[in-house]
C-alpha positions in Angstrom: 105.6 122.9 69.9 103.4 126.1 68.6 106.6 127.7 67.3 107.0 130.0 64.3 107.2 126.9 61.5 106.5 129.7 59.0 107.8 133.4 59.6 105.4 135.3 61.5 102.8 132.4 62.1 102.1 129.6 64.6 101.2 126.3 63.6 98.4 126.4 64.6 97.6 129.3 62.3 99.6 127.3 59.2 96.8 124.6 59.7 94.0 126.6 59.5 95.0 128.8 56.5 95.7 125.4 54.7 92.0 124.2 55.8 90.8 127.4 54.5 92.2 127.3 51.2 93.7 124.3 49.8 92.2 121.3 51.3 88.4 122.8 51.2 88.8 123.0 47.3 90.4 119.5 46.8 87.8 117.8 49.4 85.0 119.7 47.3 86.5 118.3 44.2 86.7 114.7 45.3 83.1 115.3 47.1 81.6 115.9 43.3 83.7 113.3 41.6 81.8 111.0 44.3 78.9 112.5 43.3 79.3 111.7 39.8 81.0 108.6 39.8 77.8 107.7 42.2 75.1 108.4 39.4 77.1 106.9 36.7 78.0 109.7 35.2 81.8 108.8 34.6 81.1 105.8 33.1 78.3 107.3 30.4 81.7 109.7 29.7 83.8 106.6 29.3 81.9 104.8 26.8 80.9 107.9 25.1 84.8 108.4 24.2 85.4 105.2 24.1 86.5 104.6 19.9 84.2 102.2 18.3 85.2 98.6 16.6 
């Protein structure tokens, strides 16, 4: 455990740069999709686009 997994950095270190990076932008996106989906905002865009009969 706490050996190189990726060449010239611990695990620990793998974690961190992914918590950094990656996962902070897709936990921001699905914090405003929350957001939105909370004030009815998606749905207003769904009928919107929706074609009319």
């Amino acid at each position: 455990m706490g050996r190189d997994v990726l060449p010239d950095m611990w695990t620990y270190q793998v974690v961190e740069a992914y918590d950094d990076t990656d996962y902070r932008v897709l936990k921001q996106a699905e914090e405003q999709v929350r957001r939105e989906l909370a004030a009815g905002h998606w749905n207003a865009r769904l009928r919107g686009s929706a074609p009319s009969a």
